[in-house]
Phi, psi and omega in degrees: 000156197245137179202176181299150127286131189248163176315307188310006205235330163312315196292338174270354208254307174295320165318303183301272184328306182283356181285309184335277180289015186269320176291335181307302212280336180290314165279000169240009157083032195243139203228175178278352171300300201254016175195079184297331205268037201238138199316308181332277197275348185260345160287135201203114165348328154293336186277312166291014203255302153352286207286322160331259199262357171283279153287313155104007160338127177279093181233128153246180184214173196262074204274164197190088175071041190084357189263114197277117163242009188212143178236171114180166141241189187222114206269145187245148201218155177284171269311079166041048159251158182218145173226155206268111144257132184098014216276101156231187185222161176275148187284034180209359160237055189247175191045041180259004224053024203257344169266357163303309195284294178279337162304315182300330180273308174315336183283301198318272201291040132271324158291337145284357164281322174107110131197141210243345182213136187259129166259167147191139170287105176250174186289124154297331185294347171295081178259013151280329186300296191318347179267274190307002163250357177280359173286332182283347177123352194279165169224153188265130188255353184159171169209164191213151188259120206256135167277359158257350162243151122315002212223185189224150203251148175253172158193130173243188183184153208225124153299110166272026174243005187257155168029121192281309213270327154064006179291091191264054193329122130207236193302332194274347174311330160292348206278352179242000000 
């Protein structure tokens, strides 16, 4: 089930994410030496607490027997754009369809948000994920390189006013 994130539910949220993205970093080699600011090393109950009562984020998670096992939010931007962060899943509920599941509600609240067009950054070299949200409608607009990361930044972005059902199902749908 898909719910709302309430504060008491950060300390678990943060547990998901680094676990989540841990897996990112352990296959592209990305460590906290050479990338403090990479989602793995850098979640830390205060920041989400941040995104919480500060920004004011729309964040939710994907619970399983009281368990957060899937995240994300939604940082909202201006002229009704929003991009989608953190979107995860714990690696041992991962291939149930549950990044699907939250990715498809993220579009619902974001279009209830009035936001017509959704971004998001991924490691480029991560080239299933990047195949699998384009199963979802996203295109890839460009990448760009940080001298603080080792990885190479992607970016995609999705028209939400195109296609209601928006599932282009094929191998990668599954994959989160």
């Amino acid at each position: 089930m898909i719910r709302k994130i309430c504060q008491a539910d950060i300390p678990q949220c943060v547990m998901v994410m680094k676990e989540s993205f841990g897996t990112v970093a352990a296959e592209f080699g990305i460590t906290e030496e050479n990338a403090p600011r990479f989602t793995a090393s850098a979640t830390n109950e205060e920041r989400l607490l941040w995104h919480l009562n500060v920004e004011h984020r729309p964040m939710y998670g994907y619970f399983e027997a009281g368990k957060v096992v899937g995240y994300y939010s939604l940082l909202l931007l201006d002229n009704q754009e929003c991009e989608l962060n953190n979107l995860c899943v714990l690696p041992d509920y991962r291939h149930k369809k549950i990044g699907g599941r939250l990715l498809k509600n993220a579009f619902e609240k974001a279009r209830s948000m009035n936001c017509t067009r959704m971004r998001i950054g991924i490691v480029e070299e991560n080239q299933v994920l990047r195949k699998w949200y384009e199963a979802y409608g996203f295109l890839h607009t460009g990448t760009e390189k940080f001298d603080f990361f080792p990885f190479t930044c992607g970016y995609l972005v999705k028209d939400l006013t195109k296609d209601s059902g928006e599932i282009l199902y094929n191998c990668y749908s599954s994959s989160l």
